[in-house]
N, C-alpha and C positions, 0 to 999 in steps of 0.2 A: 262171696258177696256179688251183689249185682244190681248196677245202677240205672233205672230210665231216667237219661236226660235229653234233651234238646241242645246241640251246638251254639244254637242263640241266646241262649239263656244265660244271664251271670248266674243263676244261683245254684245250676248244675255248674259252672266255672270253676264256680266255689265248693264246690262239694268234692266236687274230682282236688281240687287244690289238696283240701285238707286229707282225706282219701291217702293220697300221693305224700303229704307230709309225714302221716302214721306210719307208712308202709303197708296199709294194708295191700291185701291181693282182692282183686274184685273184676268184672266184666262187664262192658260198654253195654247197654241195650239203647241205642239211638232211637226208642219205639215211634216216631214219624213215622221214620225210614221201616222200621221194622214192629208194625203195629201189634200190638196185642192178641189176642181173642177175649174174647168175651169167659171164658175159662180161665186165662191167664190174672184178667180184672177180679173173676170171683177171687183167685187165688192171695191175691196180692190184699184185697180189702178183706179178707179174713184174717192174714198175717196181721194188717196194719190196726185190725178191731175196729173198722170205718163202713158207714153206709156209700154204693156210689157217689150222692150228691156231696158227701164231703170233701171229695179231691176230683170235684167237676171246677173247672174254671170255667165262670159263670160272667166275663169281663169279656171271652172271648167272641168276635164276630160270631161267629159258629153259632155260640149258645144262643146268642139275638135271637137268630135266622131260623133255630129251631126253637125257641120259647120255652128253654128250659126253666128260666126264673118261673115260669107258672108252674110247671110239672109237682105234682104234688110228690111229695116227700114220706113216702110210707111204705109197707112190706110189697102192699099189691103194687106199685108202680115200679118196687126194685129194678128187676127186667129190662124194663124198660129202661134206663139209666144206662145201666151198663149195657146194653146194644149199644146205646146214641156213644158211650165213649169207647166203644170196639171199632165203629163205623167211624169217629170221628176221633180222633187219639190227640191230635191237637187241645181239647178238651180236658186231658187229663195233668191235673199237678203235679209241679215236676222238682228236682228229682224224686225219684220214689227209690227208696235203695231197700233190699233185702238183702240178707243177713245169712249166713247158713244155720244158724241155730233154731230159724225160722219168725226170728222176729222181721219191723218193717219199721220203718219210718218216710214221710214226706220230707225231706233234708231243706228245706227250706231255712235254716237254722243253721249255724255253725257246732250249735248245742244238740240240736237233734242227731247231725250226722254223727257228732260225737258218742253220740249214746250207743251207738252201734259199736264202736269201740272197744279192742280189748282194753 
């Protein structure tokens, strides 16, 4: 398994918590620190069965600044999406955990990290 989270974040906090409580074995991807590619993002929204805008955080300064809430939301703008969260990783919801069976979830949830779960 393998976790994107953010050290600031409670709700990666939380997600490593319960993680740690299962015992699962799993690996840190700090993705700030250690951003994506744009490959990586294909990867992960295909596991997760999600468009990029769906785990764009759209609250953040960033998004303002680049006017993502206009950007349309469709096949042809895909691309585009996932550059701005390659470029801009800050952007992306967090935690994002994979699975090795290949599943994904946004662990925003105590129920979702759980689902990863043996």
């Amino acid at each position: 398994m393998e976790i994107w989270i953010n050290p600031a974040c409670s709700k990666c906090a939380s997600a490593l918590s319960l993680l740690d409580d299962a015992g699962a074995t799993y690996t840190v991807r700090r993705y700030l620190e250690e951003p994506p590619t744009a490959q990586d993002i294909e990867d992960v929204l295909q596991r997760l069965g999600m468009q990029p805008w769906d785990i764009t955080r759209l609250t953040e300064p960033t998004a303002a600044e680049l006017g993502l809430t206009a950007w349309p939301r469709d096949e042809s703008h895909r691309r585009q999406w996932v550059t701005a969260l390659a470029a801009h990783p800050i952007l992306i919801q967090r935690p994002i955990i994979t699975a090795d069976d290949g599943t994904a979830v946004v662990g925003r949830s105590p129920d979702s990290v759980r689902s990863l779960l043996p």
